[in-house]
DSSP file (Angstrom, degrees, kcal/mol; ACC not computed):
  #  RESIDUE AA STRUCTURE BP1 BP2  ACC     N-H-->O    O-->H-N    N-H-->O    O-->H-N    TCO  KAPPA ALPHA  PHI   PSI    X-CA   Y-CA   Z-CA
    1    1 A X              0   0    0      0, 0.0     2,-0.6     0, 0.0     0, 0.0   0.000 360.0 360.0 360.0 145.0   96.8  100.5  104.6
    2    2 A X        +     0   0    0      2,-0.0     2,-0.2    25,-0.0    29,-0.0  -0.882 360.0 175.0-124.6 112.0   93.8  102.3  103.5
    3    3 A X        -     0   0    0     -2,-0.6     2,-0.2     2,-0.0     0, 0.0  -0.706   5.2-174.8-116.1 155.2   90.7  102.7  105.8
    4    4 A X        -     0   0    0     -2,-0.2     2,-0.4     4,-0.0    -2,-0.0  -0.888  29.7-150.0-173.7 148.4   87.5  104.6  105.4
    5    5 A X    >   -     0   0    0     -2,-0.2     3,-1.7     1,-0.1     4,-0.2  -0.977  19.9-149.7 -83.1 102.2   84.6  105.5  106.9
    6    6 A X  T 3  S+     0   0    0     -2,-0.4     4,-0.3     1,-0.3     3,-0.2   0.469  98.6  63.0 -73.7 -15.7   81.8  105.8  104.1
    7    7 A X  T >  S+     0   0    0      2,-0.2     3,-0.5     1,-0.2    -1,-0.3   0.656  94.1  67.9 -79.2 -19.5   79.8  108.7  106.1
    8    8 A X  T <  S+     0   0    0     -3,-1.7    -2,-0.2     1,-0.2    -1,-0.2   0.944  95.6  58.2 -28.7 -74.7   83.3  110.5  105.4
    9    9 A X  T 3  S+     0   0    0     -4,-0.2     5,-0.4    -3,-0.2    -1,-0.2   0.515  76.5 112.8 -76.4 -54.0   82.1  110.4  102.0
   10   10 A X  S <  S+     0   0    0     -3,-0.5     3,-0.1    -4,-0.3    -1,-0.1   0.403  86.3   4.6 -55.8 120.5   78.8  112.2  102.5
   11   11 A X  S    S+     0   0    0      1,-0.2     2,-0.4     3,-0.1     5,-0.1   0.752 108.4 102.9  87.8  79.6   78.7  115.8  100.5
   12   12 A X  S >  S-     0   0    0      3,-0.4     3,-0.8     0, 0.0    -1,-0.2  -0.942  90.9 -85.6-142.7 173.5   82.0  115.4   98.9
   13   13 A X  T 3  S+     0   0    0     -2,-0.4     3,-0.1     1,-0.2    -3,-0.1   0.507 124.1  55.7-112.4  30.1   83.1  114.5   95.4
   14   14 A X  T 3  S+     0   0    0     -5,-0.4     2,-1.2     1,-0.1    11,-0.9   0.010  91.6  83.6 -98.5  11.5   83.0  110.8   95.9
   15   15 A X  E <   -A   24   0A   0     -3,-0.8     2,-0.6     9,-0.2    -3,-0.4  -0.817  66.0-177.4-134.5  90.9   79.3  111.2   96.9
   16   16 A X  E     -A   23   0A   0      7,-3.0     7,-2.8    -2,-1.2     2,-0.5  -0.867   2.9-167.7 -97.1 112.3   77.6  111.3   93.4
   17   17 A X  E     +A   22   0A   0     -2,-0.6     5,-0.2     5,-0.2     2,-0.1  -0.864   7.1 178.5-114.6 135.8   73.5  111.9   93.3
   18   18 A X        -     0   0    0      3,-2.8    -1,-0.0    -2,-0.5     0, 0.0  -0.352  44.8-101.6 -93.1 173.3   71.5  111.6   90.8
   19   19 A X  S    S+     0   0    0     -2,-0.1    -1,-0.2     1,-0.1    24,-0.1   0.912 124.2  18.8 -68.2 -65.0   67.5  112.0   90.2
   20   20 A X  S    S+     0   0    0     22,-0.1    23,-3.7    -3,-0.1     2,-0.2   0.553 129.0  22.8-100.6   2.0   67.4  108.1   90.4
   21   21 A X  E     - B   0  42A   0     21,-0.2    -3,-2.8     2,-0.0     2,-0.2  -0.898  58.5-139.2-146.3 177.5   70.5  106.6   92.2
   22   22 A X  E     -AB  17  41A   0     19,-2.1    19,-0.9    -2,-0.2     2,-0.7  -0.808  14.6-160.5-146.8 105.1   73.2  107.7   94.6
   23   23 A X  E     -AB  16  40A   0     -7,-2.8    -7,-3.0    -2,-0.2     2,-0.8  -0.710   6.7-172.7-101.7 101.9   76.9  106.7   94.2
   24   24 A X  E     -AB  15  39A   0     15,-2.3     2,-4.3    -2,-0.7    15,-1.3  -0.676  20.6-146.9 -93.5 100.4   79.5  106.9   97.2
   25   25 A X        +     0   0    0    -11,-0.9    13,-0.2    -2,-0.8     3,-0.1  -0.214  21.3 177.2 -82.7  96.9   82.8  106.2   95.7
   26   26 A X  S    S+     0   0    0     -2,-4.3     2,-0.4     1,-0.2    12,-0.2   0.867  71.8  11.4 -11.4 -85.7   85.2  104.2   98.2
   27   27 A X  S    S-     0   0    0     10,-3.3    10,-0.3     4,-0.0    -1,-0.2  -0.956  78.8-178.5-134.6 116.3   88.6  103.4   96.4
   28   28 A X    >   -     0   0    0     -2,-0.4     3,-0.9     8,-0.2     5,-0.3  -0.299  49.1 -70.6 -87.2-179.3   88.9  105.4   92.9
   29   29 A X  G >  S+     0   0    0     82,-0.5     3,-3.2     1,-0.3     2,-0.4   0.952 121.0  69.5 -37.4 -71.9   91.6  105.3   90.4
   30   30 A X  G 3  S+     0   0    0      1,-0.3    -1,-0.3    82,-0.3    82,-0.1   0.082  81.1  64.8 -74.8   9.9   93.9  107.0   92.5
   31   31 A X  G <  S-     0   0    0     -3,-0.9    -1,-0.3    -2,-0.4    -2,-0.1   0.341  95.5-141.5 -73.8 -11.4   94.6  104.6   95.1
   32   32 A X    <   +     0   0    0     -3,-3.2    -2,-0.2    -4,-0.1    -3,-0.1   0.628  57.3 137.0  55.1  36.0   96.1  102.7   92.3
   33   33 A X  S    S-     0   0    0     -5,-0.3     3,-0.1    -4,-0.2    -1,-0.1   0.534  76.6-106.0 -78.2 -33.7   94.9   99.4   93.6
   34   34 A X  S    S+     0   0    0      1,-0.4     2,-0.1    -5,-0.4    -5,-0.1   0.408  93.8  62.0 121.3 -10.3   93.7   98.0   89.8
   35   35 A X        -     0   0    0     -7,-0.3    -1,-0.4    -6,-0.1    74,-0.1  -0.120  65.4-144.0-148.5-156.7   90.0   98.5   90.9
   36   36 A X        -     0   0    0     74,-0.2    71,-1.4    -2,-0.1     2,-0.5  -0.269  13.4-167.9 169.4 102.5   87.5  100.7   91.9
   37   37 A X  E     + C   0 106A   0    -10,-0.3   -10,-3.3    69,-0.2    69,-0.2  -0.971   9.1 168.5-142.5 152.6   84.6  100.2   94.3
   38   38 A X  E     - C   0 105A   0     67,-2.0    67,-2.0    -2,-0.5     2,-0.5  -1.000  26.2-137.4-150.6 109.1   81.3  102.2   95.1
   39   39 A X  E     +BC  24 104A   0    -15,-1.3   -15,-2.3    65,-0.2     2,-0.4  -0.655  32.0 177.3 -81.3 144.4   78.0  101.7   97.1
   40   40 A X  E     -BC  23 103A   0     63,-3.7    63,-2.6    -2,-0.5     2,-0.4  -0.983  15.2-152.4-145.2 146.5   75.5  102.9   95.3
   41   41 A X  E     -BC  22 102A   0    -19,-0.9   -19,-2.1    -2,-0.4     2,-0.4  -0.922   8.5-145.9-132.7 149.5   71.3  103.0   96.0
   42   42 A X  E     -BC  21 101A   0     59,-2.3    59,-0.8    -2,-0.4   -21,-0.2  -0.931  15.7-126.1 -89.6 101.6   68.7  103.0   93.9
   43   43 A X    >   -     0   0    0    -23,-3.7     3,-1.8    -2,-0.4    54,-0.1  -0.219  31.7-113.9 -88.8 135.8   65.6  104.8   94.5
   44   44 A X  T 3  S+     0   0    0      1,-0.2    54,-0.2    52,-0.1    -1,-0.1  -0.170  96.6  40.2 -77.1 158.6   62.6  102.8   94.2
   45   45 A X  T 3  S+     0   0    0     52,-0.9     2,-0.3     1,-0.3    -1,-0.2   0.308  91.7 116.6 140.6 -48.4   60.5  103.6   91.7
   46   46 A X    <   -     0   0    0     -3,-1.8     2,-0.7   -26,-0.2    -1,-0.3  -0.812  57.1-140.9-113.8 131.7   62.9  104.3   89.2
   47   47 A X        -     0   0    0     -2,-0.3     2,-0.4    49,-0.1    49,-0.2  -0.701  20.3-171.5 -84.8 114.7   64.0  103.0   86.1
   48   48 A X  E     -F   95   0B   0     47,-2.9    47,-3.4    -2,-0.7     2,-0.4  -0.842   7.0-174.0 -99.9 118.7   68.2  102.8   85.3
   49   49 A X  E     +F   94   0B   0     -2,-0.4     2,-0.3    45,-0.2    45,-0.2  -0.857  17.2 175.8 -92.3 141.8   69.5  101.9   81.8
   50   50 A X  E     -F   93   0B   0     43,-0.7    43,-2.6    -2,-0.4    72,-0.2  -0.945  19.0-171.9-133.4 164.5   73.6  101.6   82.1
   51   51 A X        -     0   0    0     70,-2.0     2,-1.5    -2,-0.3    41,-0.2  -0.528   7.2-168.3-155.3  86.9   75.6  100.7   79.5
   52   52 A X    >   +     0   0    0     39,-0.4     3,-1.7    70,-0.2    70,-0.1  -0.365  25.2 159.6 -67.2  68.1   79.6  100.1   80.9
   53   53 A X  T 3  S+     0   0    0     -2,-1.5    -1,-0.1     1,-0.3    71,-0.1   0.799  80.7  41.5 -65.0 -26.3   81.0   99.9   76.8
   54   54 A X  T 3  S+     0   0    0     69,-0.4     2,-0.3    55,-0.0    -1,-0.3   0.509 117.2  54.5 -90.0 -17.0   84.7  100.8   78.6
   55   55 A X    <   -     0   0    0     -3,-1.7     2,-0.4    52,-0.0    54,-0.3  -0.931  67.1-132.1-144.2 163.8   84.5   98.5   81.8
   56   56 A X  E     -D  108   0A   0     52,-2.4    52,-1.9    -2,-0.3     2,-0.3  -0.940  35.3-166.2-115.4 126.0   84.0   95.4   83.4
   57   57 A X  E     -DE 107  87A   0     30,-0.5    30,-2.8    -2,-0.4     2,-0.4  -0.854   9.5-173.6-118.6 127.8   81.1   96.0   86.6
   58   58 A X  E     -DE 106  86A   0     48,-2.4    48,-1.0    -2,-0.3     2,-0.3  -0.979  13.3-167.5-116.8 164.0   80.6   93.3   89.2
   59   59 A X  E     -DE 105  85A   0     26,-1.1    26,-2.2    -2,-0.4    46,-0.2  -0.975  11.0-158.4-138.8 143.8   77.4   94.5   91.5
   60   60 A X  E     -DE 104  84A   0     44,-0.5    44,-0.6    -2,-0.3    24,-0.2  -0.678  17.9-135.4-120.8  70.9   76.8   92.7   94.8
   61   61 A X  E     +D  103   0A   0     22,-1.7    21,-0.8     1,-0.2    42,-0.2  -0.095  35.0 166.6 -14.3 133.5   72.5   93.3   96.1
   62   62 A X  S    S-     0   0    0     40,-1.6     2,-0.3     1,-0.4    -1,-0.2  -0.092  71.2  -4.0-120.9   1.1   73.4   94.1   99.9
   63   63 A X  S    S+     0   0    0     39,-0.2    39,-0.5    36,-0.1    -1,-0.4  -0.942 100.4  58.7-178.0 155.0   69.5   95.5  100.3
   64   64 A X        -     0   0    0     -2,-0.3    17,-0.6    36,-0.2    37,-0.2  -0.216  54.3-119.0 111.5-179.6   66.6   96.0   97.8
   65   65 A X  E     +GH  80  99B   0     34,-1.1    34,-0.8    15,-0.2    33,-0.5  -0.602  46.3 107.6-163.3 106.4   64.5   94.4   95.6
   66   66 A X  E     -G   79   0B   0     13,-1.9    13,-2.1    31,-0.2     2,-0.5  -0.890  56.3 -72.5-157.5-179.3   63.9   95.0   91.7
   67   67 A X  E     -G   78   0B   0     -2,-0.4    29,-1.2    11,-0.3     2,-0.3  -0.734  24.0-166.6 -96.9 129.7   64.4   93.6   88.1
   68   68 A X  E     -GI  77  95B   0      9,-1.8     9,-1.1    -2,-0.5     2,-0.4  -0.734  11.7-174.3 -97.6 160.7   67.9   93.5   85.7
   69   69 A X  E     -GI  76  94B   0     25,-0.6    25,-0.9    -2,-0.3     2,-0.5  -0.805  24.9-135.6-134.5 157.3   66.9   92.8   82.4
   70   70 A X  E  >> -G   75   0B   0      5,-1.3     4,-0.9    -2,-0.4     5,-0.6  -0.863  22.2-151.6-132.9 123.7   70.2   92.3   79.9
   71   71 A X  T  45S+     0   0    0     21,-0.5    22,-0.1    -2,-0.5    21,-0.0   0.255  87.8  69.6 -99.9   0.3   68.6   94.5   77.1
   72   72 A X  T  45S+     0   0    0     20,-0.4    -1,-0.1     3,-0.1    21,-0.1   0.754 120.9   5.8 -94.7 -22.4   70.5   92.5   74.8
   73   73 A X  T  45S-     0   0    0      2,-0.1    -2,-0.2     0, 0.0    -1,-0.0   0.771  94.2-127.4-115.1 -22.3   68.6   89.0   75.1
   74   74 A X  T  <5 +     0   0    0     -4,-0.9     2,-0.5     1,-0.3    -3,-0.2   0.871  57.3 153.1  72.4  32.0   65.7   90.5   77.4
   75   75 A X  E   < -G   70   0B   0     -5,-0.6    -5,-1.3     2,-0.0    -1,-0.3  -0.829  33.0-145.3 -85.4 161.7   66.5   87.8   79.4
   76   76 A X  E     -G   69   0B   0     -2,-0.5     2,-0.3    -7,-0.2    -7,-0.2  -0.967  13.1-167.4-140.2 159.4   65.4   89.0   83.6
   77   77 A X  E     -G   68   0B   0     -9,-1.1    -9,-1.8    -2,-0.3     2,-1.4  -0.973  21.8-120.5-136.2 117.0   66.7   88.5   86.6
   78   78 A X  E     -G   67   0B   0     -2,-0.3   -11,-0.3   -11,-0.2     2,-0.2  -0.538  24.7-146.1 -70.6  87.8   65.4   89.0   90.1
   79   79 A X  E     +G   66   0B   0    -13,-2.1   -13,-1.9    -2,-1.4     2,-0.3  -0.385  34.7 141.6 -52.2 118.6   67.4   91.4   92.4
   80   80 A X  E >   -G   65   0B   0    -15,-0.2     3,-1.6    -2,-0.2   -15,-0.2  -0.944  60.0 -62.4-174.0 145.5   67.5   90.6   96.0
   81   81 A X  T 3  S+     0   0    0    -17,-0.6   -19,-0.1    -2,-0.3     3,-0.1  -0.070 125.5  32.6 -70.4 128.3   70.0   90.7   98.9
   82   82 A X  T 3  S+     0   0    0    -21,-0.8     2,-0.3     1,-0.3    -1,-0.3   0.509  85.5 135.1 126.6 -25.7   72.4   88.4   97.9
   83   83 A X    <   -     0   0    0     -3,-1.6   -22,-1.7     2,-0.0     2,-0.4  -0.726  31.1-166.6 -94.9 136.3   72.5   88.9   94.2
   84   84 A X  E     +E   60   0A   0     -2,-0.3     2,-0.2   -24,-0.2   -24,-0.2  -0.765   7.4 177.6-108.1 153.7   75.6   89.2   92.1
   85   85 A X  E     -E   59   0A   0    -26,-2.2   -26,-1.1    -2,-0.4     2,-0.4  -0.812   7.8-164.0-147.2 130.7   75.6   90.2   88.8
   86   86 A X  E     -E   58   0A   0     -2,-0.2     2,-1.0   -28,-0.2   -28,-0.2  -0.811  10.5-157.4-105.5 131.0   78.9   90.8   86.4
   87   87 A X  E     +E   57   0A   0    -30,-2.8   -30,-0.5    -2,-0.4   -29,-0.0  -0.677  34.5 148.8-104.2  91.2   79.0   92.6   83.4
   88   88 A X        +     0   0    0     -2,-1.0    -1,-0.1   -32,-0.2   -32,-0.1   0.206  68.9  49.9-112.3   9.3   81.8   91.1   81.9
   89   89 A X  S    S-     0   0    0     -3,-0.1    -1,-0.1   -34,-0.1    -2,-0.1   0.506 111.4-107.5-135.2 -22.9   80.6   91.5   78.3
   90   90 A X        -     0   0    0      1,-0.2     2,-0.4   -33,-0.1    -2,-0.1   0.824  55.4-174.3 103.8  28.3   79.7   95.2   78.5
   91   91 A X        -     0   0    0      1,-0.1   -39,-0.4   -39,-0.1    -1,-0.2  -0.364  29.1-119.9 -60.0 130.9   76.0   94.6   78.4
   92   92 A X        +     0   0    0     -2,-0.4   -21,-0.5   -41,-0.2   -20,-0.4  -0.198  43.4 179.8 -53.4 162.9   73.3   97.0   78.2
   93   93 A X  E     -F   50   0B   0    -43,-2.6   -43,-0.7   -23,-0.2     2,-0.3  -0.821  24.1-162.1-150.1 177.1   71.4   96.5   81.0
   94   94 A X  E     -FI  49  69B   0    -25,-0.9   -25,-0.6    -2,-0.3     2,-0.4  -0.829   8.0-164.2-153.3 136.2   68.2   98.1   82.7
   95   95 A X  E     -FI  48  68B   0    -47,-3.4   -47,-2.9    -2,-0.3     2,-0.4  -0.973   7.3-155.7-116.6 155.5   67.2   97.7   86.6
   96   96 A X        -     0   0    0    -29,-1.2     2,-0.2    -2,-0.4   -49,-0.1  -0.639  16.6-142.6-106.9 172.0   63.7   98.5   87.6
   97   97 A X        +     0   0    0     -2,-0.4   -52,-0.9   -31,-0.2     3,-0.3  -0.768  36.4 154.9-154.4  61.0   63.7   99.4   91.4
   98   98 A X  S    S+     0   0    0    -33,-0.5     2,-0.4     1,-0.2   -32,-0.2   0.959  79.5  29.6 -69.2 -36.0   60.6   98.2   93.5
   99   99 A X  B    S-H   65   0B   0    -34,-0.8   -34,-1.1   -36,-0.0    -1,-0.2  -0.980 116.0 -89.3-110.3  97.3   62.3   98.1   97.1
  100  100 A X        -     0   0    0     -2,-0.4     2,-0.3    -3,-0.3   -36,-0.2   0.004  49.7-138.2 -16.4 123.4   65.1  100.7   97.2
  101  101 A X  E     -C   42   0A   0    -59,-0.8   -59,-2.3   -37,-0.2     2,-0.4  -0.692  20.5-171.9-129.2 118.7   68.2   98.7   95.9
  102  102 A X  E     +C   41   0A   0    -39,-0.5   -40,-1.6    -2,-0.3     2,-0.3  -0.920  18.0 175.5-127.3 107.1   71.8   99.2   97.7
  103  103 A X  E     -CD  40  61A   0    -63,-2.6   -63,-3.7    -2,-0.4     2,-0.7  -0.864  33.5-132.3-118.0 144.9   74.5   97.4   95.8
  104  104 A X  E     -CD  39  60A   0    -44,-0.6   -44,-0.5    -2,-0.3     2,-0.3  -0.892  29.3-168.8 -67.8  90.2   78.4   97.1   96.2
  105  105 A X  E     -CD  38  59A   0    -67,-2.0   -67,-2.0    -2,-0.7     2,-0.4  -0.805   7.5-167.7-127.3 130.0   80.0   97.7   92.6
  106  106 A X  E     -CD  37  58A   0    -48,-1.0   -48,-2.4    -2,-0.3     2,-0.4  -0.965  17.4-148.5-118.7 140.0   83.9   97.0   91.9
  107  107 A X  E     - D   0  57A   0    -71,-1.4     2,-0.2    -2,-0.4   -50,-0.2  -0.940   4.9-141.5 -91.1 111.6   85.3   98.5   88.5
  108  108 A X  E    S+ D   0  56A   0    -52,-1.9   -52,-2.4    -2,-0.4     2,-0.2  -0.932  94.9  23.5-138.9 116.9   87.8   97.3   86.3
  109  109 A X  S    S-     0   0    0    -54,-0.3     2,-0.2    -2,-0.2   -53,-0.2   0.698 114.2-114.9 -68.9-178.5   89.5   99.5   85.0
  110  110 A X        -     0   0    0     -2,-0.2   -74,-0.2   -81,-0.1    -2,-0.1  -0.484  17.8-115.9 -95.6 171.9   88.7  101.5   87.6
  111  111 A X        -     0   0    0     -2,-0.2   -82,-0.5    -4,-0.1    -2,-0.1  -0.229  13.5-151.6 -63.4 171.3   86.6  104.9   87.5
  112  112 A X        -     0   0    0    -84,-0.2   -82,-0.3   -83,-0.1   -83,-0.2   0.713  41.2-111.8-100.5 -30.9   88.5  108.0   88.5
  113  113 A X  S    S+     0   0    0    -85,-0.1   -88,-0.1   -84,-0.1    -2,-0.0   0.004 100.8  89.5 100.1  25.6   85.5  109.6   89.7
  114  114 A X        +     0   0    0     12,-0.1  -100,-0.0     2,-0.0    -3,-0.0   0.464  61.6 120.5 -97.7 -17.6   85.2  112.2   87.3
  115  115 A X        -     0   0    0     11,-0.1     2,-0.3     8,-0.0     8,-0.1  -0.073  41.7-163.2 -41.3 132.7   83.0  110.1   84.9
  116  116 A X        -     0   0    0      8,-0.1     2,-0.5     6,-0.1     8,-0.4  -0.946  28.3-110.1-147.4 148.9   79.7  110.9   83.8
  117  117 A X        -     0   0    0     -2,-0.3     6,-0.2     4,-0.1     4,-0.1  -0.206  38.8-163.7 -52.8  96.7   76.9  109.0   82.2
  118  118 A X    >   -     0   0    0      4,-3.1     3,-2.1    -2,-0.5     4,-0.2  -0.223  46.0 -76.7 -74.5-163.3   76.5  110.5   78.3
  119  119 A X  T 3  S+     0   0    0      1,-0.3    -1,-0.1     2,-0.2    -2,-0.1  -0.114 133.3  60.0 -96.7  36.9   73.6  109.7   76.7
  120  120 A X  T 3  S-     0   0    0      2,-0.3    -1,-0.3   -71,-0.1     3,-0.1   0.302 116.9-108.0-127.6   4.2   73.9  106.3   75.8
  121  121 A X  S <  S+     0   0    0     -3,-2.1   -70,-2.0     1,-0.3     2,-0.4   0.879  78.1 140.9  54.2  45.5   74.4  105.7   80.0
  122  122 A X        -     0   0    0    -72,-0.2    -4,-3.1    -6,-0.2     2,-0.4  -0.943  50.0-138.7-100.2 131.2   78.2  104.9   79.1
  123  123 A X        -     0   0    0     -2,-0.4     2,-0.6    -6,-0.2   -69,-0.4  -0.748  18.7-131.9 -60.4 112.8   81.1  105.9   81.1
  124  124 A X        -     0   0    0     -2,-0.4     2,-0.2    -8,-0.4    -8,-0.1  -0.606  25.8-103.0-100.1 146.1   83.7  107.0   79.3
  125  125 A X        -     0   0    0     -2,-0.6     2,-0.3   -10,-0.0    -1,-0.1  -0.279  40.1-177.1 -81.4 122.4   87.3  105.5   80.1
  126  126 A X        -     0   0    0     -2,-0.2     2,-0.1   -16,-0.1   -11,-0.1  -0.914  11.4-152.5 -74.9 109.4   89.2  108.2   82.1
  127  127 A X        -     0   0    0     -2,-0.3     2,-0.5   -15,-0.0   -15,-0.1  -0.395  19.1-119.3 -84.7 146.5   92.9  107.2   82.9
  128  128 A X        -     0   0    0     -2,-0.1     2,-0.1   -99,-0.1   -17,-0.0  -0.986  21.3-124.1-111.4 141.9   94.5  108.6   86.0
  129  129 A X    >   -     0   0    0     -2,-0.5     3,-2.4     1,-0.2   -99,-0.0  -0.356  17.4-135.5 -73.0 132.2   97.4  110.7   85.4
  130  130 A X  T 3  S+     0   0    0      1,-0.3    -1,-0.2    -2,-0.1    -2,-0.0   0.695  96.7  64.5 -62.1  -8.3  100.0  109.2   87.4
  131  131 A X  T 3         0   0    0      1,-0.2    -1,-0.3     0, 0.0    -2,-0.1   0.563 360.0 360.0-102.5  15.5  101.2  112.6   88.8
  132  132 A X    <         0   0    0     -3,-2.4    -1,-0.2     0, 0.0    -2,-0.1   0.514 360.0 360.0 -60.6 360.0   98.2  113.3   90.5
């Protein structure tokens, strides 16, 4: 069994900040569970483009309020506690952030946590070495 406190997290290197978001990663690669999941908040204010081209993202709204847009049809979406959204086609994406935004994010595969956003706001897929 695997427990955690998520203020453990704080200041470590699961506890990823950014200018505009702040990602505390739970369960990584290396728990070898198939998954990956991360709270992560948004500051409001601020505008995110992601693009997961390597992963499949589900996000769960737990807090917040702001706009998704799918940058491939410009269709939009309201965010609000409550709201799921899956990227399960490896859309480009954008959130705007009016009410500071705290979402739940599971990963498949999952991150290792070693990932970082190039400039196209893609992750690029990182394996973990099984002898780690």
């Amino acid at each position: 069994m695997y427990t955690l406190n998520i203020d453990a997290l704080n200041g470590t290197d699961r506890d990823i900040q950014q200018e505009n978001w702040r990602s505390r990663r739970m369960v990584l690669a290396k728990e070898k569970v198939g998954f990956s999941l991360h709270e992560t908040t948004l500051y409001a204010g601020t505008t995110n483009e992601f693009w997961y081209a390597n992963h499949v993202e589900a996000v769960y709204c737990v807090g917040g309020k702001g706009t998704l847009t799918d940058l491939e049809t410009g269709e939009k979406y309201t965010i609000t506690d409550g709201f799921l959204y899956m990227l399960d086609g490896q859309e480009k994406h954008r959130v705007e952030v009016e009410e500071e935004i705290r979402v739940v994010c599971v990963f498949n595969p999952p991150v290792t946590g070693r990932e970082v956003h190039d400039e196209n706001g893609v992750y690029p897929l990182i394996l973990e070495d099984d002898n780690a």
